[in-house]
C-alpha positions, 0 to 999 in steps of 0.5 A: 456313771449313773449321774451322767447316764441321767444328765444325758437322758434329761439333755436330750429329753430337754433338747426333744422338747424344745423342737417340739415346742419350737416348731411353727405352724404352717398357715395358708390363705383362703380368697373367698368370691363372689360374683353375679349380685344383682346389683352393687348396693351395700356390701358383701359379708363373709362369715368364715366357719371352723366347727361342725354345728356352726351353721346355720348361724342367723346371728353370726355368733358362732363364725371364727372370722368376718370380713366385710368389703364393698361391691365393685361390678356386681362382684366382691372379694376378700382374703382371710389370711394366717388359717391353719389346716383345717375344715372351714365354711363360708356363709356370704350374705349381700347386705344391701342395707349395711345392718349386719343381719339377714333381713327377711319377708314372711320367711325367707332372705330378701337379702342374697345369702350364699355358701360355700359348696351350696348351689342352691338352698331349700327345705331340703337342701338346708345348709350345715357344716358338714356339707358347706365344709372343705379342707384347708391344705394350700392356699385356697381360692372358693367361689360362692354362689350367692342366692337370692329367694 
């Protein structure tokens, strides 16, 4: 009676684990925006961010996905697709010249840089994740203003 007592146990044991192990996480798309350049050369890149104290990030080392996609009208847009739930950020750069960096004068852009929940960016109103970050429950729609100095 006790072996099958602990064949039962170990059967469901096995049974709840493998639900578990079985189970599929949910994935959404996020659409990232932009519209306004000031005018259609080169391309958009869209950083997208997953961590706190990832932005800034002058290099784009510390983003979790990059796209890039070309100017059509003044606009641009891309898809990323396949993202669990979560907090996420976009950093937008327009680069004019297609060299993958922010290029700039004495100290700031000459290139349109963005983010998103960022109307505007100064000395204090510098971005990070925590205020360029917003939650990833559905598939998602974000417009990013993009900002040139």
């Amino acid at each position: 009676m006790k072996k099958i007592a602990i064949a039962v146990v170990v059967f469901f044991s096995l049974q709840a684990l493998y639900s578990f192990t079985n189970q599929k996480v949910e994935t959404y798309s996020l659409t990232i925006e932009v519209k306004d350049l000031h005018n259609s050369k080169g391309i958009v890149q869209f950083a997208l961010y997953n961590k706190d104290g990832t932005i800034p990030d002058e290099d784009y080392k510390k983003c979790c996905k990059i796209l890039k996609e070309k100017i059509q009208n003044g606009s641009s847009k891309v898809t990323f697709t396949n993202l669990p739930q979560g907090k996420y950020a976009v950093n937008i750069l327009h680069d004019e010249n297609e060299n993958g960096e922010i290029d700039k004068g004495f100290i700031l852009p000459i290139e349109g840089i963005g983010f998103s929940n960022f109307q505007s960016i100064g000395f204090s109103n510098r971005p990070n994740f925590s205020k360029a970050s917003f939650e990833l429950n559905n598939n998602k729609t974000v417009n990013v203003k993009v900002i040139y100095m």
